[in-house]
ZATORSE-539460 format. One record per residue: residue in three letters; chain; x, y, z of N, C-alpha, C, O in turn; residue number from 1. Coordinates in Angstrom, 2 decimals. Each point is the difference from the previous one (the first is absolute). Layout:
# residues N
<tormi "ALA", "A", <X, Y, Z>, <X, Y, Z>, <X, Y, Z>, <X, Y, Z>, NUM>
...
This chain:
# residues 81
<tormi "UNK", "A", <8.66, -11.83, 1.03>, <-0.69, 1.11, -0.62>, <-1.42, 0.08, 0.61>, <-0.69, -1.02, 0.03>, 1>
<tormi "UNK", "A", <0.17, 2.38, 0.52>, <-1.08, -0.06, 0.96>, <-1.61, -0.25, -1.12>, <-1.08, -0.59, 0.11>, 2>
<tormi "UNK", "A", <1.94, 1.62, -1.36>, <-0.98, 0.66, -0.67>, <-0.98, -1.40, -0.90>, <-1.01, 0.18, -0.69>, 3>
<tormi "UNK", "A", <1.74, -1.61, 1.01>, <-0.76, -1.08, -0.95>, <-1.27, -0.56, 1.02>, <-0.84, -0.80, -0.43>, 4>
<tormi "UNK", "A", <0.84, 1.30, 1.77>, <-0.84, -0.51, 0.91>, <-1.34, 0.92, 0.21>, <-0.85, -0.33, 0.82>, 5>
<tormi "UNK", "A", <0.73, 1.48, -1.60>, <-0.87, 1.10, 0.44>, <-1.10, -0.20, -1.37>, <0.37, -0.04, -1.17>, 6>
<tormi "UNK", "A", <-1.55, -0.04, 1.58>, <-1.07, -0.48, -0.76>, <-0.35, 1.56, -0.60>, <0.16, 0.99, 0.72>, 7>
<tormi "UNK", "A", <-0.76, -0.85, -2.37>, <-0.32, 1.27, -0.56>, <-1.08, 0.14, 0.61>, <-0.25, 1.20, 0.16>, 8>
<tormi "UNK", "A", <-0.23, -1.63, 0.10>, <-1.56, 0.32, 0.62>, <0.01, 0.55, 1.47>, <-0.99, 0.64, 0.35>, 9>
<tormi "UNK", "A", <2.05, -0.84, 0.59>, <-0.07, 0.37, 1.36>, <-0.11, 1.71, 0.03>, <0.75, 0.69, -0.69>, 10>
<tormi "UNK", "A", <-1.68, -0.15, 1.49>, <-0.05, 1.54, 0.51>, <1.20, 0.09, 0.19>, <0.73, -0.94, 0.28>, 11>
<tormi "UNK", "A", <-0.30, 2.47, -0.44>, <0.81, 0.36, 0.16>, <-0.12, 1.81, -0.08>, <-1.01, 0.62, -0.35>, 12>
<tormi "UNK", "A", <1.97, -0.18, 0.67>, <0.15, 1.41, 0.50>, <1.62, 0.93, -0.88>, <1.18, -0.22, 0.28>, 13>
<tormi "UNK", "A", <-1.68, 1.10, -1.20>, <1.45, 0.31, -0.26>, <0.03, 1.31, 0.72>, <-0.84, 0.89, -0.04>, 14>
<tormi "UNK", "A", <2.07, -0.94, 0.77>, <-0.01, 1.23, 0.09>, <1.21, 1.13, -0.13>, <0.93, -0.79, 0.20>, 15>
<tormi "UNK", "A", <-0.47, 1.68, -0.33>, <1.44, 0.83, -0.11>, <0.69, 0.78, 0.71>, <-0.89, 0.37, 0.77>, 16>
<tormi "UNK", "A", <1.83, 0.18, -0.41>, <1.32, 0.54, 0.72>, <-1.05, 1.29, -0.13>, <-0.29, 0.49, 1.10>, 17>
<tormi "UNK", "A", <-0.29, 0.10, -2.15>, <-0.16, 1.30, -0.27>, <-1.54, 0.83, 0.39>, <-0.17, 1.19, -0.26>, 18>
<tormi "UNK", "A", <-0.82, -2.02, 0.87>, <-0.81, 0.20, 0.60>, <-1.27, 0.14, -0.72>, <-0.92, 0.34, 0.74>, 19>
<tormi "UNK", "A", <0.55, -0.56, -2.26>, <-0.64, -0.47, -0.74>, <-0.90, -1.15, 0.60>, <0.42, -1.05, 0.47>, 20>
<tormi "UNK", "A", <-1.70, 1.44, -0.58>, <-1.11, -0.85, 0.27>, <-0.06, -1.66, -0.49>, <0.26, -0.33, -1.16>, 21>
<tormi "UNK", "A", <-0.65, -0.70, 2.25>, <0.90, -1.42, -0.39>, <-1.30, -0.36, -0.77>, <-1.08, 0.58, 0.09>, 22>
<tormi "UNK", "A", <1.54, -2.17, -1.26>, <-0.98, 0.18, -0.56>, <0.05, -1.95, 0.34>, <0.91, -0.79, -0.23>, 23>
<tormi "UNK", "A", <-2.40, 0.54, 0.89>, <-0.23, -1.14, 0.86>, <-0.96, -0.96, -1.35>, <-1.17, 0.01, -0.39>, 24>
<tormi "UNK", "A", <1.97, -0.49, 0.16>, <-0.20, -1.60, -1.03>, <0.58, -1.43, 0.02>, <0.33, -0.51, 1.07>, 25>
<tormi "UNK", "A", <-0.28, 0.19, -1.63>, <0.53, -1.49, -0.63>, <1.41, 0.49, -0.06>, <0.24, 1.20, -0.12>, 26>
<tormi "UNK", "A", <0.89, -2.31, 0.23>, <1.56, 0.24, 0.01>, <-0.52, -0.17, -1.98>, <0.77, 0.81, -0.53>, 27>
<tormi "UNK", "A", <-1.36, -1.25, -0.27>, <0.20, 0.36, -1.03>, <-0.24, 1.07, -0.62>, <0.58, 0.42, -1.01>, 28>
<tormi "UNK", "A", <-1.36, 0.02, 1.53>, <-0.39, 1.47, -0.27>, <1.36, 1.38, 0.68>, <0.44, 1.03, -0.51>, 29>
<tormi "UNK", "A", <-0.18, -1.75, 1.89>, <1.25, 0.99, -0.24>, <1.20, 0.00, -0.53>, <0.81, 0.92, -0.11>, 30>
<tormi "UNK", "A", <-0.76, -2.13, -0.24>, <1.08, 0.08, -1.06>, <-0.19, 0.31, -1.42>, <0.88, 0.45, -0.73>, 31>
<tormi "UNK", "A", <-2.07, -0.71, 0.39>, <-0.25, 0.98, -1.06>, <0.29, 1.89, -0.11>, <0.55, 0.69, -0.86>, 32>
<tormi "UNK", "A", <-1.18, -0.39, 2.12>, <0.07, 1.15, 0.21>, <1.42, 0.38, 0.27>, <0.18, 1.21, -0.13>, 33>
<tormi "UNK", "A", <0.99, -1.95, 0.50>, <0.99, 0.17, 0.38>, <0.32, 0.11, -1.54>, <0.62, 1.05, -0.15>, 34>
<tormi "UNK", "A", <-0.73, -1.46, -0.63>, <0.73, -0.06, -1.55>, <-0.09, 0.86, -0.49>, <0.53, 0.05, -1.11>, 35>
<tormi "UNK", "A", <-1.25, 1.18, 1.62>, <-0.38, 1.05, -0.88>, <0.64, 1.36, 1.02>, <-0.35, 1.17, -0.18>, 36>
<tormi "UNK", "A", <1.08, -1.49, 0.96>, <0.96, 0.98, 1.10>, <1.09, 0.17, -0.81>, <0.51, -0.82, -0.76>, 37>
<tormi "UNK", "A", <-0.18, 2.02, 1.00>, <1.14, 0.91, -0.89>, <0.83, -0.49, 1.42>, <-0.45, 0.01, 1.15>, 38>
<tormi "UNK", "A", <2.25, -0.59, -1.77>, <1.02, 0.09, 0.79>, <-0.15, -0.04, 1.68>, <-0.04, -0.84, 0.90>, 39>
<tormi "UNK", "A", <0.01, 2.38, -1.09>, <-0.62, 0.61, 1.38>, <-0.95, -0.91, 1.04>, <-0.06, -0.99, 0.74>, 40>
<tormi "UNK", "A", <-0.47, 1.87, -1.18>, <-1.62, -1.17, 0.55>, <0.56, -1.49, 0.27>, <-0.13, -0.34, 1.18>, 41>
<tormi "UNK", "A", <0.61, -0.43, -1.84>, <0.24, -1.11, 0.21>, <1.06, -0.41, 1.52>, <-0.33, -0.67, 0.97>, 42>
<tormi "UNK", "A", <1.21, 1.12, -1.16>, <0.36, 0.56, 0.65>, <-0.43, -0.26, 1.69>, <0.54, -0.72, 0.83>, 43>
<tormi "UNK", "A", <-1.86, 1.74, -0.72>, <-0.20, 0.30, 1.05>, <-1.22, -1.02, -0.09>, <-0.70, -0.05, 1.02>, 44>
<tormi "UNK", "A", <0.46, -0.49, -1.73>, <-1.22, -1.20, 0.17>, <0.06, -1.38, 1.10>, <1.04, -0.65, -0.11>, 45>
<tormi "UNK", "A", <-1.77, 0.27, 0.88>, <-0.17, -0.78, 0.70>, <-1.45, -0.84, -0.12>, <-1.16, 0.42, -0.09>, 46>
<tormi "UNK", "A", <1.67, -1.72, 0.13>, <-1.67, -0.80, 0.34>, <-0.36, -0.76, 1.42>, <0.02, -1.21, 0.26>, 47>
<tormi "UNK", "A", <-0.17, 1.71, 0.10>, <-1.02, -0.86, 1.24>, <-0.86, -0.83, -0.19>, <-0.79, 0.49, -0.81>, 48>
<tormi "UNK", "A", <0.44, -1.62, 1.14>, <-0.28, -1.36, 0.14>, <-1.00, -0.44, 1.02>, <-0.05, 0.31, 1.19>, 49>
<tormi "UNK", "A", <-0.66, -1.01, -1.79>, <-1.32, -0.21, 1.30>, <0.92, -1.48, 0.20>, <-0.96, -0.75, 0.20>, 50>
<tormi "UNK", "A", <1.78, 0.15, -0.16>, <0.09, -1.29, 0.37>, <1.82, 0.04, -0.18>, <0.51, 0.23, -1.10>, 51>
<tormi "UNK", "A", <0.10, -0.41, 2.01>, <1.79, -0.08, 0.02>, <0.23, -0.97, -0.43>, <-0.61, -1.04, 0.24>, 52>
<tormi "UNK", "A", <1.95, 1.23, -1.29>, <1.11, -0.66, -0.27>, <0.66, 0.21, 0.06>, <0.52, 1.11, -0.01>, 53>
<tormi "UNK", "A", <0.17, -2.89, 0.22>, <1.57, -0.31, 0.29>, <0.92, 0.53, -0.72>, <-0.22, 0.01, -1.21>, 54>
<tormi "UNK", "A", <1.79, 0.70, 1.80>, <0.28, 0.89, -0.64>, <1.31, -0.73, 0.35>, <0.33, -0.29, 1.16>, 55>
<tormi "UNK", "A", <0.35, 0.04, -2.19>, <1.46, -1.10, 0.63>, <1.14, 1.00, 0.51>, <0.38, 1.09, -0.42>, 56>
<tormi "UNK", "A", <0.08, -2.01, 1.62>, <1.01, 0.64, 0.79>, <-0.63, 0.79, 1.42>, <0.52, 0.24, 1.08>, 57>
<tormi "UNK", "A", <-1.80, 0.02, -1.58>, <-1.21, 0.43, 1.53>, <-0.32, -1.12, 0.53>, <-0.29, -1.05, -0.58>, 58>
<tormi "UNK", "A", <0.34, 1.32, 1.99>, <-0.65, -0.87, 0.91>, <-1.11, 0.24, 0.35>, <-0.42, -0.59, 1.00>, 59>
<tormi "UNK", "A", <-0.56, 1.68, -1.82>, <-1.45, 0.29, 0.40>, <-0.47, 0.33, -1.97>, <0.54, 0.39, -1.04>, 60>
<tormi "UNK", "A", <-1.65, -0.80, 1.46>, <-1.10, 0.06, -1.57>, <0.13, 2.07, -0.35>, <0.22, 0.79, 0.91>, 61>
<tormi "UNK", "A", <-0.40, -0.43, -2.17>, <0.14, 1.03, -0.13>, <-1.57, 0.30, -0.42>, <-0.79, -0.91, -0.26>, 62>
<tormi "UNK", "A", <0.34, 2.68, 0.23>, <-1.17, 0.15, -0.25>, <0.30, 0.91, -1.43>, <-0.96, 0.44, -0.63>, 63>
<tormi "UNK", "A", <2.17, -0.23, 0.23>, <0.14, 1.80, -0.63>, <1.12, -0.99, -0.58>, <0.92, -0.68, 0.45>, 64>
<tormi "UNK", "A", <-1.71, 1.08, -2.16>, <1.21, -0.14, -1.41>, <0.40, 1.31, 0.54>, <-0.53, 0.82, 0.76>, 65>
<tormi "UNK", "A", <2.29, -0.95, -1.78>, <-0.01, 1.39, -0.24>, <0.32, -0.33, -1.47>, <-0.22, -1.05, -0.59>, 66>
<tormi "UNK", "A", <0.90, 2.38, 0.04>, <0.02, 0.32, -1.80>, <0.83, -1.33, -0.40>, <-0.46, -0.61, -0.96>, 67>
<tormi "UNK", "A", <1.63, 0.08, 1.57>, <0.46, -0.80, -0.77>, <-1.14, -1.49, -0.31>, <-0.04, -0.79, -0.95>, 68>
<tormi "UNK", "A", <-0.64, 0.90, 2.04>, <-0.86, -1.53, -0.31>, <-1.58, 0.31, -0.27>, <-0.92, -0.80, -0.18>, 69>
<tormi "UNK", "A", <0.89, 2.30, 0.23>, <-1.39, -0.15, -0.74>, <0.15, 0.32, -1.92>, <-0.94, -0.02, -0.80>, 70>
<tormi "UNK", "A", <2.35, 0.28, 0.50>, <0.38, -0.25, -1.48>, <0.25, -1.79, -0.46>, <-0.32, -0.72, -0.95>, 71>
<tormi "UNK", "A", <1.20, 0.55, 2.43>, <-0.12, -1.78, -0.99>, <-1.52, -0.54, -0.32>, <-0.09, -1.04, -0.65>, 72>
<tormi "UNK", "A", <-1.29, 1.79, 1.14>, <-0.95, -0.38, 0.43>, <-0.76, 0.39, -1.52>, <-0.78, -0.69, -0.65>, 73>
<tormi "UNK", "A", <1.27, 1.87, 0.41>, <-0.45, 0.70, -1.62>, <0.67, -1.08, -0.84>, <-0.74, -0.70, -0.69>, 74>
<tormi "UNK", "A", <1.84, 0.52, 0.66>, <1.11, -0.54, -0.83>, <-0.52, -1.64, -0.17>, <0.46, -0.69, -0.91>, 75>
<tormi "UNK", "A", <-1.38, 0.17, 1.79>, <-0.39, -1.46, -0.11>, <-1.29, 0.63, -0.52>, <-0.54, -0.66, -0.88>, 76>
<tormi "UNK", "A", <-0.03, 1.72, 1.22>, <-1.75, 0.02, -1.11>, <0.26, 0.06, -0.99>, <-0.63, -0.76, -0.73>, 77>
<tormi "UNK", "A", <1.50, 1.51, 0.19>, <0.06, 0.28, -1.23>, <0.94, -1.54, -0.83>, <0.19, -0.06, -1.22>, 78>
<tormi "UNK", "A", <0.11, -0.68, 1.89>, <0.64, -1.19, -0.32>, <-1.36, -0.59, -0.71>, <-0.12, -0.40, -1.16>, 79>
<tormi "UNK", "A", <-1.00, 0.48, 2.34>, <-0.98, -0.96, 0.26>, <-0.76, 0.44, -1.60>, <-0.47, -0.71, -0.89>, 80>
<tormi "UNK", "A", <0.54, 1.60, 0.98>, <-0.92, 0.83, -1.39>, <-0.83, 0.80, 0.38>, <-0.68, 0.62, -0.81>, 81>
């Protein structure tokens, strides 16, 4: 699982399929912001990464969640409290 190695505090970049202006923070902050995307939006959401992770079954580090692992990413904050 990539998403237990990525620190809340690292910069980060979300950005979307739909051409909506990206909004450049903390991976906790975009996953916050990701929690509040209707379906859609989600969807087309992407995070970019100032620092790659290992992504199993790749033989190269990845830079770009997409929706399924920037939700396990919500799904552990909201674990966290």
């Amino acid at each position: 699982m990539i998403i237990s190695t990525i620190p809340w505090d690292q910069p980060a970049t979300m950005i979307d399929l739909d051409g909506k202006a990206p909004l450049i923070a903390t991976v906790r902050d975009c996953v916050i912001h990701y929690g509040l995307f209707k379906p859609f939006a989600k969807e087309q959401a992407r995070v970019l990464l100032t620092q790659p992770v290992h992504r199993e079954g790749q033989k190269t580090r990845t830079w770009l969640l997409h929706p399924d692992e920037i939700q396990q990413l919500a799904d552990k904050l909201r674990a966290e409290g």
